[in-house]
N, C-alpha and C positions, 0 to 999 in steps of 0.2 A: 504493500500500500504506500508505501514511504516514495522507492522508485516512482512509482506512478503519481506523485503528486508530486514529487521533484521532474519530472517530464512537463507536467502538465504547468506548473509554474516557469520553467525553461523556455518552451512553447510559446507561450503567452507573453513574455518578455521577450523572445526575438520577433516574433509576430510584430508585436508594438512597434519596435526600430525600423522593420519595413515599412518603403512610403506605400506600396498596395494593402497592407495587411491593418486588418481589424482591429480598432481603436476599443471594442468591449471585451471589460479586462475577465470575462467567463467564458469565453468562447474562443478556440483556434479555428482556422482553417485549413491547418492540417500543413501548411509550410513551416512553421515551426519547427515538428516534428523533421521533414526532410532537411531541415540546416542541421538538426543533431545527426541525423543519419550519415549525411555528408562529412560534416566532422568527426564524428567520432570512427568512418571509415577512413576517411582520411590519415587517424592517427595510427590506425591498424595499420596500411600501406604504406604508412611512412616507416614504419618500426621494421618492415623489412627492406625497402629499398636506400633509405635513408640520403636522399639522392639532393637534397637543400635541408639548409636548416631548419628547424620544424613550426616554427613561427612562418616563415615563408610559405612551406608547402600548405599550411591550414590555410591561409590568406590566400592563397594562389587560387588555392580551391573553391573556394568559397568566394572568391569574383567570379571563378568560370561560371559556379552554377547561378549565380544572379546575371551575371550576363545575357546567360542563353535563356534565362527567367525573363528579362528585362526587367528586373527589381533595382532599384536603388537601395541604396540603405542608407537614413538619414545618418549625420555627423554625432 
């Protein structure tokens, strides 16, 4: 239950920072969830290739997928 409401808090906080994403703080739309996904695959993939610094390769990551999103992420 713990995980699941630290997700669902996670969620809803990255939710917020996107300029598309949902400004009521009870509901995600479910992008949330895929910026953890991405991330935290991200850090599995990097743990083997280790091919940039791991600040870099999260960030790298995580422009691609807002990119081809077309998401902003406010400052």
């Amino acid at each position: 239950a713990r995980g699941e409401a630290w997700m669902q808090t996670l969620s809803v906080a990255i939710e917020r920072r996107l300029v598309r994403g949902p400004r009521d703080q009870d509901r995600v739309s479910g992008l949330g969830r895929l910026v953890i996904a991405q991330w935290q695959g991200t850090l599995t993939v990097w743990s083997f290739l280790r091919h940039a610094p791991l600040k870099d390769a999260v960030r790298t990551s995580l422009e691609d997928l807002f990119g081809r999103l077309r998401i902003s992420v406010e400052p």
